[in-house]
C-alpha positions as CSV (number, residue, x, y, z in Angstrom):
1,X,88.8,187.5,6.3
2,X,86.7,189.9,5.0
3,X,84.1,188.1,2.4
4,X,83.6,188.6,-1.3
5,X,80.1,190.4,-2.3
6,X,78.9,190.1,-6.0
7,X,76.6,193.2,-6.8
8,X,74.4,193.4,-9.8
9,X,76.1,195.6,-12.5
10,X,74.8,198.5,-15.2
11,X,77.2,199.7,-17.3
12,X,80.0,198.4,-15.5
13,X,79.1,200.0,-12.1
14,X,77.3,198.3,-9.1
15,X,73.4,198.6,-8.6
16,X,72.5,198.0,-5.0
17,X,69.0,198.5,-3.8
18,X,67.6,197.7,-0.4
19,X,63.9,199.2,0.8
20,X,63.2,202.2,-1.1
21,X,67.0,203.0,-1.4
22,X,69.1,202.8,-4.4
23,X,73.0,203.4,-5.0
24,X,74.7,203.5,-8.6
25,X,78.6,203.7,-8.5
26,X,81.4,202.9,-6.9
27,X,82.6,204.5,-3.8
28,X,86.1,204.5,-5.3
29,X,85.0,207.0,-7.7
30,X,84.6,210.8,-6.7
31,X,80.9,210.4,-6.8
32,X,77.9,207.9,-7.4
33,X,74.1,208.4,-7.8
34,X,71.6,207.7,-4.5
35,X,68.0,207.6,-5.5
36,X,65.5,207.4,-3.2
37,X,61.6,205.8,-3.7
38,X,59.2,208.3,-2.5
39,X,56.0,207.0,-3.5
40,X,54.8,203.8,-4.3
41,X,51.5,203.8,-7.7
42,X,49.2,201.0,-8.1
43,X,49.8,198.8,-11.2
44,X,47.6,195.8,-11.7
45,X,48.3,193.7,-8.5
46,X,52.1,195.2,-8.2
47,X,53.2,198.4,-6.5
48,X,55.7,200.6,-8.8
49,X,58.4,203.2,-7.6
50,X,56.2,206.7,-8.8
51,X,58.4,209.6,-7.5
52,X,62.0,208.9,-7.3
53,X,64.4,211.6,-5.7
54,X,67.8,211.8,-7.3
55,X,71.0,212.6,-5.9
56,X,74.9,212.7,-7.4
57,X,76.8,212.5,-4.2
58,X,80.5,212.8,-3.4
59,X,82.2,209.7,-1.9
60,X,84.3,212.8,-0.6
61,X,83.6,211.7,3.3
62,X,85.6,214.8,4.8
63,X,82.7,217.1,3.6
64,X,79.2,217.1,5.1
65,X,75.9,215.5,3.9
66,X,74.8,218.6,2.5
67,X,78.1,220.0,0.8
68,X,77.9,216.1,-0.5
69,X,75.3,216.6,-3.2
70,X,76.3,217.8,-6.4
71,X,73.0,217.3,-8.4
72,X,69.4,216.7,-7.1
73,X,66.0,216.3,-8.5
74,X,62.9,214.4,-8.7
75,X,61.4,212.1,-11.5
76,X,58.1,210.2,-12.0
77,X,59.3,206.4,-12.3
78,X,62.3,204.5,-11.7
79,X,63.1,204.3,-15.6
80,X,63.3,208.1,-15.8
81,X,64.7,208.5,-12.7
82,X,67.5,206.3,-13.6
83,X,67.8,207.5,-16.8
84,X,68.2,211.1,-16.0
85,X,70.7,210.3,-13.1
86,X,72.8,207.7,-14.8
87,X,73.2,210.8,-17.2
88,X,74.1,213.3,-14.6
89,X,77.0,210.8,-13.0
90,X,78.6,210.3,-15.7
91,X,79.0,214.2,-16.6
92,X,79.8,214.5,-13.1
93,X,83.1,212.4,-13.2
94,X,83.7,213.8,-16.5
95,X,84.2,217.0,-14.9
């Protein structure tokens, strides 16, 4: 019996980080957002994600990796990296 996981949700949609990985989405929708942590800046005592690569991905698993990625980029900060990406998802499974 497989077991029930609770995820931490944004706007309806699971947020699951582990390391310097992110995933936004579900995988029952046609795509999700993957960001990855590039780069760590000082801040006080506390390290801070500083750049942030983006990527809209297809949960489409019959394609490749690379024919995968619908929208890519890189952001200074987690806030605008988020920001920009939770952006480009949605337009994504608008379309």
């Amino acid at each position: 019996m497989a077991e029930e996981v609770n995820y931490i949700e944004y706007k309806g949609r699971a947020f699951v980080r582990e390391n310097d990985t992110i995933c936004y989405g579900n995988m029952t929708d046609k795509c999700i957002l993957y960001m990855l942590i590039m780069s760590y800046k000082k801040f006080g005592d506390t390290e801070i994600p500083d750049t942030v690569l983006i990527q809209v991905l297809s949960t489409d698993k019959t394609k490749s990796f690379a024919d995968r990625i619908i929208k890519q980029g890189e952001k200074k900060g987690l806030f605008e990296a988020m920001d920009i990406g939770v952006i480009w998802l949605e337009r994504a499974l608008a379309s």
